[in-house]
SEMILO-567502 format. One line per field, with one value per residue (C-alpha): chain; residue in three letters; residue number from 1; x, z, y. Coordinates in Angstrom, 3 decimals. Example, Ala and Ser with C-alpha at 12.3 -4.5 7.8 and 13.67 -1.06 7.14 Angstrom:
% residues 2
chaine: [A, A];
residu: [ALA, SER];
num: [1, 2];
xx: [12.300, 13.670];
zz: [7.800, 7.140];
yy: [-4.500, -1.060];
END
This chain:
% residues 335
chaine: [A, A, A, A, A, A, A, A, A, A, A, A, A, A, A, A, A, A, A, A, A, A, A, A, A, A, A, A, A, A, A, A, A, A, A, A, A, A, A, A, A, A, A, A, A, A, A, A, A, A, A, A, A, A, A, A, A, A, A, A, A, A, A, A, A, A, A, A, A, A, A, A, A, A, A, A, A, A, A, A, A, A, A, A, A, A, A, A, A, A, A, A, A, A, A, A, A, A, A, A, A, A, A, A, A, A, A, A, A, A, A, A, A, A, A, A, A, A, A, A, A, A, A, A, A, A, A, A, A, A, A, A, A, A, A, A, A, A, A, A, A, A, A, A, A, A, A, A, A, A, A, A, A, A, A, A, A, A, A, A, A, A, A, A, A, A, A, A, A, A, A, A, A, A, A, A, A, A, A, A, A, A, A, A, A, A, A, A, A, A, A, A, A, A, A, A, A, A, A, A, A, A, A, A, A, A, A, A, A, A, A, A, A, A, A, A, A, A, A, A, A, A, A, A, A, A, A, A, A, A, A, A, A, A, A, A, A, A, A, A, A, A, A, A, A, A, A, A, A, A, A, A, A, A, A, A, A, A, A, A, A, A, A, A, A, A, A, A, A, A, A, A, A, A, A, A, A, A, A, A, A, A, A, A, A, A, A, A, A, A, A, A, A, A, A, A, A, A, A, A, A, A, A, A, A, A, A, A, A, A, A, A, A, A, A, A, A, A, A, A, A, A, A, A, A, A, A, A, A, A, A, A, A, A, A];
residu: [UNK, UNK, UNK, UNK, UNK, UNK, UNK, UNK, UNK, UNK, UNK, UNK, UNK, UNK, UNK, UNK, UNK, UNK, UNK, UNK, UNK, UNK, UNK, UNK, UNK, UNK, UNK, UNK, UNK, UNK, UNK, UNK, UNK, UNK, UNK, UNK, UNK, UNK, UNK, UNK, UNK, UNK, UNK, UNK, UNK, UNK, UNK, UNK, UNK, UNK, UNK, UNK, UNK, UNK, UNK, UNK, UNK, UNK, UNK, UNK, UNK, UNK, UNK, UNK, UNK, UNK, UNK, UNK, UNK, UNK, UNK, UNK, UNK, UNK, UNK, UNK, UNK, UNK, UNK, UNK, UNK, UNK, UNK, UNK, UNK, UNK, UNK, UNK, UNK, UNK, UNK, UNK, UNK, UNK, UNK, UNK, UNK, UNK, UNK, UNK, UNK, UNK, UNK, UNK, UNK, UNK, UNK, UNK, UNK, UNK, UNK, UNK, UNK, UNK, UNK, UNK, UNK, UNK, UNK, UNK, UNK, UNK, UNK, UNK, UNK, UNK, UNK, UNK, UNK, UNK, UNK, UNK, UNK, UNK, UNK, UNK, UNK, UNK, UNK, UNK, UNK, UNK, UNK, UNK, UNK, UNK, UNK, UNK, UNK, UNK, UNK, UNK, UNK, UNK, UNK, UNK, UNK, UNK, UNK, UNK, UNK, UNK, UNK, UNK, UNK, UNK, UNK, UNK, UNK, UNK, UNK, UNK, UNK, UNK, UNK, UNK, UNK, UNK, UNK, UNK, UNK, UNK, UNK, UNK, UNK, UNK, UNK, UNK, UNK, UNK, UNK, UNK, UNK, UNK, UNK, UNK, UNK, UNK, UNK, UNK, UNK, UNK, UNK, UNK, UNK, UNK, UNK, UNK, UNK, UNK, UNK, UNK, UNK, UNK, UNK, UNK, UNK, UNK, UNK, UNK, UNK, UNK, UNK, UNK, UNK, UNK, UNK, UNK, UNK, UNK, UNK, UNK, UNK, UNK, UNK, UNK, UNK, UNK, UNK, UNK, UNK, UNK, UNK, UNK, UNK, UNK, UNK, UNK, UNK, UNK, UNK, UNK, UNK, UNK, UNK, UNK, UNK, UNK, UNK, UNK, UNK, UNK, UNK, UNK, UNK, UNK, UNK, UNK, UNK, UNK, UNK, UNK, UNK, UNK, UNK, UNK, UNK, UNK, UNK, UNK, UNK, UNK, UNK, UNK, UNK, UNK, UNK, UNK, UNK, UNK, UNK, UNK, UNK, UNK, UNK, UNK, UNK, UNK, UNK, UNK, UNK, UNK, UNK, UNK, UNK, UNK, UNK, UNK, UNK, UNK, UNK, UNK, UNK, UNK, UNK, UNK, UNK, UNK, UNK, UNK, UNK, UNK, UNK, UNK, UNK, UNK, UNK, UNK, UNK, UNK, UNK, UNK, UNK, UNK, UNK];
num: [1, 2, 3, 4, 5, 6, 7, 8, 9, 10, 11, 12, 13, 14, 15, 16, 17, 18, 19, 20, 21, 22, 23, 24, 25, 26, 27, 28, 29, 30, 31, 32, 33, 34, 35, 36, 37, 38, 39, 40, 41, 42, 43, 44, 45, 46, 47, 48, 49, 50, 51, 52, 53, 54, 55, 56, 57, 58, 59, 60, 61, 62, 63, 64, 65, 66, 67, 68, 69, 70, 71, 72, 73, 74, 75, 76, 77, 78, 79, 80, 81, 82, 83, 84, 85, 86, 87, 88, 89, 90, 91, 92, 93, 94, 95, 96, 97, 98, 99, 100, 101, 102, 103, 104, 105, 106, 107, 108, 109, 110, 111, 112, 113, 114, 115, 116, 117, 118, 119, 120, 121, 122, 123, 124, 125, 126, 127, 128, 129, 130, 131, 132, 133, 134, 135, 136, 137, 138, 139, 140, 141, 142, 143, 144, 145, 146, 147, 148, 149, 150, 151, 152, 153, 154, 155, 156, 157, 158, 159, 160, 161, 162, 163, 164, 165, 166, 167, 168, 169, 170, 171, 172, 173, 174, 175, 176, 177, 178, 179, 180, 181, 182, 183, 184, 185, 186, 187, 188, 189, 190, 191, 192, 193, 194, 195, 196, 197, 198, 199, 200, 201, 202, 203, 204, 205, 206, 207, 208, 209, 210, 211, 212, 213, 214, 215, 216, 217, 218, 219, 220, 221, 222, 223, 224, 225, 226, 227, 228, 229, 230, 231, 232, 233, 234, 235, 236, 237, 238, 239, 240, 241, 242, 243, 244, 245, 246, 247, 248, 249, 250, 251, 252, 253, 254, 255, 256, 257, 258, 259, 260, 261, 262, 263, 264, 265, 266, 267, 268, 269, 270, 271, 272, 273, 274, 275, 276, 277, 278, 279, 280, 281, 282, 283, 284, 285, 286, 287, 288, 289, 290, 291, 292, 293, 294, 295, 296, 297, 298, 299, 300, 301, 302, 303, 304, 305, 306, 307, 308, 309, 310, 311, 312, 313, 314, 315, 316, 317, 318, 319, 320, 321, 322, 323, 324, 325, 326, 327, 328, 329, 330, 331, 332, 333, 334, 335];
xx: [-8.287, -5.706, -7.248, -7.654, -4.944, -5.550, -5.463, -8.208, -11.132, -14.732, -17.423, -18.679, -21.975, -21.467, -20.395, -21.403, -23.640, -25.780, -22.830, -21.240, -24.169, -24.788, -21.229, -21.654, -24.708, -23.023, -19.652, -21.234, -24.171, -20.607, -17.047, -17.761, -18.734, -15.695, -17.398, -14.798, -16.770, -16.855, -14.927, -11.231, -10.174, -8.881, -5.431, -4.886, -4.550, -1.624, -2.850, -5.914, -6.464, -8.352, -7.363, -5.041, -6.711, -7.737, -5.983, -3.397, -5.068, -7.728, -9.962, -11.413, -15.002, -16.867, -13.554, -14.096, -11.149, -12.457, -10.854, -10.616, -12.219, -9.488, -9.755, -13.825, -14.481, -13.399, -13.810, -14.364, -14.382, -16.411, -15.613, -17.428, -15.398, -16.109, -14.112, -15.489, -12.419, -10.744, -8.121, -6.588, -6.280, -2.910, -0.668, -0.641, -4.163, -5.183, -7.127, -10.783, -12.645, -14.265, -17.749, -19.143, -17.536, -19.227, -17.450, -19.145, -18.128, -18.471, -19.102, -18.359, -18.958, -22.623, -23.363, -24.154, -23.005, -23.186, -23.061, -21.350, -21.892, -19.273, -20.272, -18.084, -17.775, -16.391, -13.681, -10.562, -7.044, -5.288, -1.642, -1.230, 1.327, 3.924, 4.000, 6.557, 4.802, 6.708, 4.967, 3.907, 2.372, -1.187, -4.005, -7.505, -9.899, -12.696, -12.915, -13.476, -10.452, -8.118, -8.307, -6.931, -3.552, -1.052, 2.789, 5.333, 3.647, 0.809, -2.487, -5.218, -7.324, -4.605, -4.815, -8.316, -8.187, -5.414, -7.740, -10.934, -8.999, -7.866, -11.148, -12.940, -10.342, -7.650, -9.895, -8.627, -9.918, -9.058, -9.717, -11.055, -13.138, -13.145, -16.027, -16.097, -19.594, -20.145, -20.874, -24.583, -26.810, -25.105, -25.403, -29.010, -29.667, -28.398, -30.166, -33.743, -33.642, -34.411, -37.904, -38.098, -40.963, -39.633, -39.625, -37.959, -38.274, -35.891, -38.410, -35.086, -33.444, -36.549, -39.862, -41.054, -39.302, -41.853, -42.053, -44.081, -43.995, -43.442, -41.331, -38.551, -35.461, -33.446, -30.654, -29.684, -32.947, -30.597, -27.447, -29.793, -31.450, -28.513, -25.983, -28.187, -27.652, -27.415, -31.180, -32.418, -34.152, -32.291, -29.036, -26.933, -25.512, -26.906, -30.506, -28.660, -27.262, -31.051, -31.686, -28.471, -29.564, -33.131, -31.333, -29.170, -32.597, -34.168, -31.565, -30.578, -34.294, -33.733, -30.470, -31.887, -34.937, -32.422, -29.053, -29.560, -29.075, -28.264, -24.371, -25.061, -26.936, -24.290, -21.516, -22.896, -23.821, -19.982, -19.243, -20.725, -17.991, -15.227, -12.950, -15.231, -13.623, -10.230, -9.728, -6.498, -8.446, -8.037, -10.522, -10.209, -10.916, -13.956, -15.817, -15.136, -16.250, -19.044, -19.838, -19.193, -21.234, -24.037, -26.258, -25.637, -28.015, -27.751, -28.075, -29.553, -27.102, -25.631, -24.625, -22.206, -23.932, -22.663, -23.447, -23.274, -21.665, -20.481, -17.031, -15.682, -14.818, -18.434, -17.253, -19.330, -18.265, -19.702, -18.199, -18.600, -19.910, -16.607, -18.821, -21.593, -18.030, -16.810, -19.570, -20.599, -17.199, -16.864, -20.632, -19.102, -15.779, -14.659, -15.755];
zz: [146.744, 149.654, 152.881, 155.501, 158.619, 160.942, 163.731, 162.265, 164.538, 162.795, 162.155, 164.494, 164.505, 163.315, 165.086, 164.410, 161.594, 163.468, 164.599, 161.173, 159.315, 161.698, 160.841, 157.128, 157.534, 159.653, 157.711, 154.929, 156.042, 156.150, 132.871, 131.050, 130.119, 128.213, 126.168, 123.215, 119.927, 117.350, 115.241, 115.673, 117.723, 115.380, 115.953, 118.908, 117.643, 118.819, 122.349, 123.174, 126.866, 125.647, 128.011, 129.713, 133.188, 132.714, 134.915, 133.507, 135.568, 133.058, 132.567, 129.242, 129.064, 125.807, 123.875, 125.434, 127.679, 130.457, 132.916, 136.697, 138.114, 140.462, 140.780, 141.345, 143.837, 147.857, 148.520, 152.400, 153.879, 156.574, 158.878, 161.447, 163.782, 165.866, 168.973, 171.943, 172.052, 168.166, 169.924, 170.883, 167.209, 166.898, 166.210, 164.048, 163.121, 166.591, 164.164, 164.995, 161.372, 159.481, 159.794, 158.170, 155.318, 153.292, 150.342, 150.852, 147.465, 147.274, 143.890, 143.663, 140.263, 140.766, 144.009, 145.596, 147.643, 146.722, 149.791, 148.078, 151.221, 150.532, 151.796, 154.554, 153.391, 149.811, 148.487, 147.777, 147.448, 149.898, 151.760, 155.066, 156.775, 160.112, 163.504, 163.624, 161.217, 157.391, 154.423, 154.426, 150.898, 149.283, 149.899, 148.938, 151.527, 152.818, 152.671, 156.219, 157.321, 155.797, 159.245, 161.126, 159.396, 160.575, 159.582, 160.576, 160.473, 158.634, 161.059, 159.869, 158.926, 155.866, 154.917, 154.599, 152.808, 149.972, 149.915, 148.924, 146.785, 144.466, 144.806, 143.362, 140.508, 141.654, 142.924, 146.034, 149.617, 150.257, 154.779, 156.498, 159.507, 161.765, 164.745, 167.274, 168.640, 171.557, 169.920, 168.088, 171.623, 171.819, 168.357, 168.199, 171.117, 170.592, 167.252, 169.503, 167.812, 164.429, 163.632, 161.248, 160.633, 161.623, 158.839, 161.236, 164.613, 167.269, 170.226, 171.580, 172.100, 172.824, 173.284, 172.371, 169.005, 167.613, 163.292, 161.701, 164.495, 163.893, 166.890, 167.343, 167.935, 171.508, 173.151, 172.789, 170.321, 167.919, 168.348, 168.209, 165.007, 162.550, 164.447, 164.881, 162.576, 163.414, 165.571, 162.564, 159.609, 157.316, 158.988, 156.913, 156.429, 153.086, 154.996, 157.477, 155.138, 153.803, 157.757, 157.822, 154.426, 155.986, 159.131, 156.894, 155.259, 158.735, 160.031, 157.639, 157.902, 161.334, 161.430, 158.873, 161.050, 164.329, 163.142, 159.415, 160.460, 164.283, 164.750, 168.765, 168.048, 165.243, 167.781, 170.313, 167.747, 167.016, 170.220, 171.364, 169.153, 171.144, 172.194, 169.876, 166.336, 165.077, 161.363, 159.560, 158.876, 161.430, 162.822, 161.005, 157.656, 158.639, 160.341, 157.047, 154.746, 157.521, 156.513, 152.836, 151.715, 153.680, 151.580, 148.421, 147.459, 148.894, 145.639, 146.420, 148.511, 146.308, 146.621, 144.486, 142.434, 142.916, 144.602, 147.901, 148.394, 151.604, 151.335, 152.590, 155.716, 156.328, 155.687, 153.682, 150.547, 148.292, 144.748, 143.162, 139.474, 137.646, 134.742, 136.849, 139.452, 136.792, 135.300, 138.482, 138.812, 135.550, 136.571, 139.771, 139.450, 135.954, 133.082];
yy: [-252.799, -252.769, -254.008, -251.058, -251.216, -253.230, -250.653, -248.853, -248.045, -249.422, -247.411, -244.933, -242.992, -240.169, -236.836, -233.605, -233.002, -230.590, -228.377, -228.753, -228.034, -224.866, -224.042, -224.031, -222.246, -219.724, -219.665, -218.335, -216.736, -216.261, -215.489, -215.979, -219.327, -221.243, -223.721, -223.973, -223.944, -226.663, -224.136, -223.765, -220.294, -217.869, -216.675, -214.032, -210.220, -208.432, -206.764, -208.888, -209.866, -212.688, -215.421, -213.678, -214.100, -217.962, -220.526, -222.932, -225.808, -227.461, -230.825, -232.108, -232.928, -233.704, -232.561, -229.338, -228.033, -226.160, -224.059, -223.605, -220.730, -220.455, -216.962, -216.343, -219.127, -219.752, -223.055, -224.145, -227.667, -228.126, -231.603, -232.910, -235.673, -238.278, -236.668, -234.119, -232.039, -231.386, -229.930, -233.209, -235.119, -235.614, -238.877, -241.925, -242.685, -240.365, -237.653, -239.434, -240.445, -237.193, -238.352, -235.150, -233.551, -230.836, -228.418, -224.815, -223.071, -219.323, -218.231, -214.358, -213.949, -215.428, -214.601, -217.880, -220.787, -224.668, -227.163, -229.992, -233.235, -236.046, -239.562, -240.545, -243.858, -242.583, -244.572, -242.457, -242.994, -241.409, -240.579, -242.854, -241.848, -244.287, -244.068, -241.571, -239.274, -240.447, -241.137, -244.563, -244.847, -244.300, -246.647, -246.885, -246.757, -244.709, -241.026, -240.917, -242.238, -239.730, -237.513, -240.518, -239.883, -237.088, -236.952, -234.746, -231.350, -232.580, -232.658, -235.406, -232.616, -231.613, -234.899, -234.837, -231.214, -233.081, -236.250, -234.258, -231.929, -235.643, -236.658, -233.618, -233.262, -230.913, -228.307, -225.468, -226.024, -222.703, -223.421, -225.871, -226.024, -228.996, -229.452, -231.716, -233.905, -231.966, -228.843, -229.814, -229.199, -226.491, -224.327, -225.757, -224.286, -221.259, -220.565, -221.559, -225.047, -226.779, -228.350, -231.187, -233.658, -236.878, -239.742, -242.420, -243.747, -242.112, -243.727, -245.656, -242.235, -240.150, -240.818, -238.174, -238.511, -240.519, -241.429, -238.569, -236.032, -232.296, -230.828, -228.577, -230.381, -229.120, -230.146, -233.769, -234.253, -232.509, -234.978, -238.105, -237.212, -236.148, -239.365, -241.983, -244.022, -247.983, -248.114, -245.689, -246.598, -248.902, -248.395, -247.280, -243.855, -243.217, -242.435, -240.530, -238.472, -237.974, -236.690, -234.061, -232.610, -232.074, -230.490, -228.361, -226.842, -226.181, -224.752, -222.222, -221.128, -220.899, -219.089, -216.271, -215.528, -215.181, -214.346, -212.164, -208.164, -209.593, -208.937, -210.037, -213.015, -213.668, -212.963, -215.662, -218.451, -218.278, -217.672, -221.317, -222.578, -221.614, -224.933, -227.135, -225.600, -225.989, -223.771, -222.770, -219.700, -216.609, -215.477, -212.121, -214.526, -216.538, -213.017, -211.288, -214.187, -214.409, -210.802, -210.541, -213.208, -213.470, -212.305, -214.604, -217.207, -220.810, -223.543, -226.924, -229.082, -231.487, -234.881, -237.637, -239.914, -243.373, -246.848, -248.075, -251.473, -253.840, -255.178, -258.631, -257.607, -255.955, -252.373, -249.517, -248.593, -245.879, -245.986, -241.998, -242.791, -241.205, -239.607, -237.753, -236.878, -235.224, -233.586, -232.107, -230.916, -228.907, -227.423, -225.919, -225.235, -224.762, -222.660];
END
């Protein structure tokens, strides 16, 4: 593996979970099966539309060729960065590192949305691009640090979009949405708060954050318990991850008891959002998919399988375990 630049920032706790998560929740609150048979497929009669409609971009699995669903699923990525103002993320490795990244996948032919949360710290091979904004080669480093690198009418967060898009085997990210830190006190907020047992110690942010405490996160509680991350637990962003997925559950209860049937409420949850949200979706697109789908049913988030490792230079690594990558792949996005 190619050493990271030098000019790389470290780590960073992470950014905006909270807002993101609120985001996906809001976003979305916002076939036949093709398993080719052991048996060889008889020869097509003159005027059948079978497999007219199927898309030409496939992956084998098992021996089986499956297809994309290219036309039944809208794919969103939602980022979360480690900068207060997403508005100013331009420049050679000036995009901030995606700390967040979730997939929100809206099937239309089932009626449902699967939260797919990538581990910042997945190793990917990606595009880097110069100073000047040229194509400087691929390199294989952490998913993460994909938004760092813009080129010449290519913001970080396209790079990210193309980096995800390799990773998860050629899929569409059909728009992404990118939130900045500063916006998690204030969706919270907005939405009358989160509550969450607490399965960690958050005593040297809050004291009244205490391990196994019930209380309804507000304000900056919000921030400290889906970033903290280095004076939490084990450390590591693997637990934190644990902490975002509980946030995601809590708030999506929370947003269909205030927001569901509330077009005001709705109205100012997005509203909050203004100057912390950069999309290449209009805002025509993300009110409509806002509208259209929000009453589908939310699957299980899901996560890679994989293993966690520390590199030489004392670096995370998470390694996605190829087989289970591309078995959850063909279970979400191909047929």
């Amino acid at each position: 593996m190619e050493r990271r630049f030098g000019a790389m920032a470290p780590k960073k706790v992470l950014v905006i979970a909270g807002s993101i998560l609120l985001w996906a929740v809001a976003l979305l609150v916002l076939l036949i099966l093709f398993g080719m048979g052991e048996e060889p497929e008889p020869e097509p009669i003159f005027g059948s539309l079978e497999g007219r409609f199927e898309s030409d971009i496939t992956m084998t699995l098992d021996g089986k060729v499956l297809h994309y669903r290219e036309n039944e699923i809208t794919n969103y990525l939602i980022i979360g960065v480690d900068k207060t103002d997403v508005t100013q993320v331009t420049g050679h490795q000036n995009g901030g590192q995606a700390d967040f990244l979730v997939v929100l996948s809206i099937d239309r032919i089932n009626r449902s949305v699967t939260p797919v949360m990538l581990d910042r710290d997945t190793m990917v091979e990606m595009q880097t691009y110069g100073v000047f904004g040229h194509p400087a080669g691929t390199r294989v480093m952490q998913l993460c640090l994909a938004q760092a690198y813009s080129g010449v009418n290519i913001p970080g967060s396209v790079n990210t979009v193309e980096t995800v898009e390799k990773l998860l085997c050629g899929i569409d990210i059909h728009h992404y949405v990118v939130l900045d830190m500063s916006a998690i006190p204030l969706v919270n907020d907005a939405l009358g708060g989160v509550e969450v047992t607490l399965q960690d110690d958050f005593t040297v942010y809050d004291p009244a954050m205490t391990k196994g405490a019930t209380i309804r996160l507000m304000g900056q509680q919000a921030e400290f318990f889906v970033r903290g991350r280095m004076t939490v637990a084990d450390g590591t962003n693997a637990s934190r991850m644990g902490r975002q997925q509980q946030y995601l559950s809590g708030l999506l209860t929370q947003f269909r008891m205030t927001v569901k049937g509330n077009q005001p409420k709705l109205n100012e949850v997005l509203g909050v959002l203004k100057g912390h949200m950069a999309t290449d979706a209009g805002d025509n697109t993300l009110l409509h998919d806002v509208n259209a789908y929000d009453d589908y049913t939310w699957r299980p988030l899901v996560v890679l399988q994989g293993t966690h490792a520390i590199d030489e230079y004392g670096f995370a690594e998470f390694w996605a375990d190829e087989d289970a990558l591309m078995r959850l792949v063909a279970d979400i996005w191909f047929k």
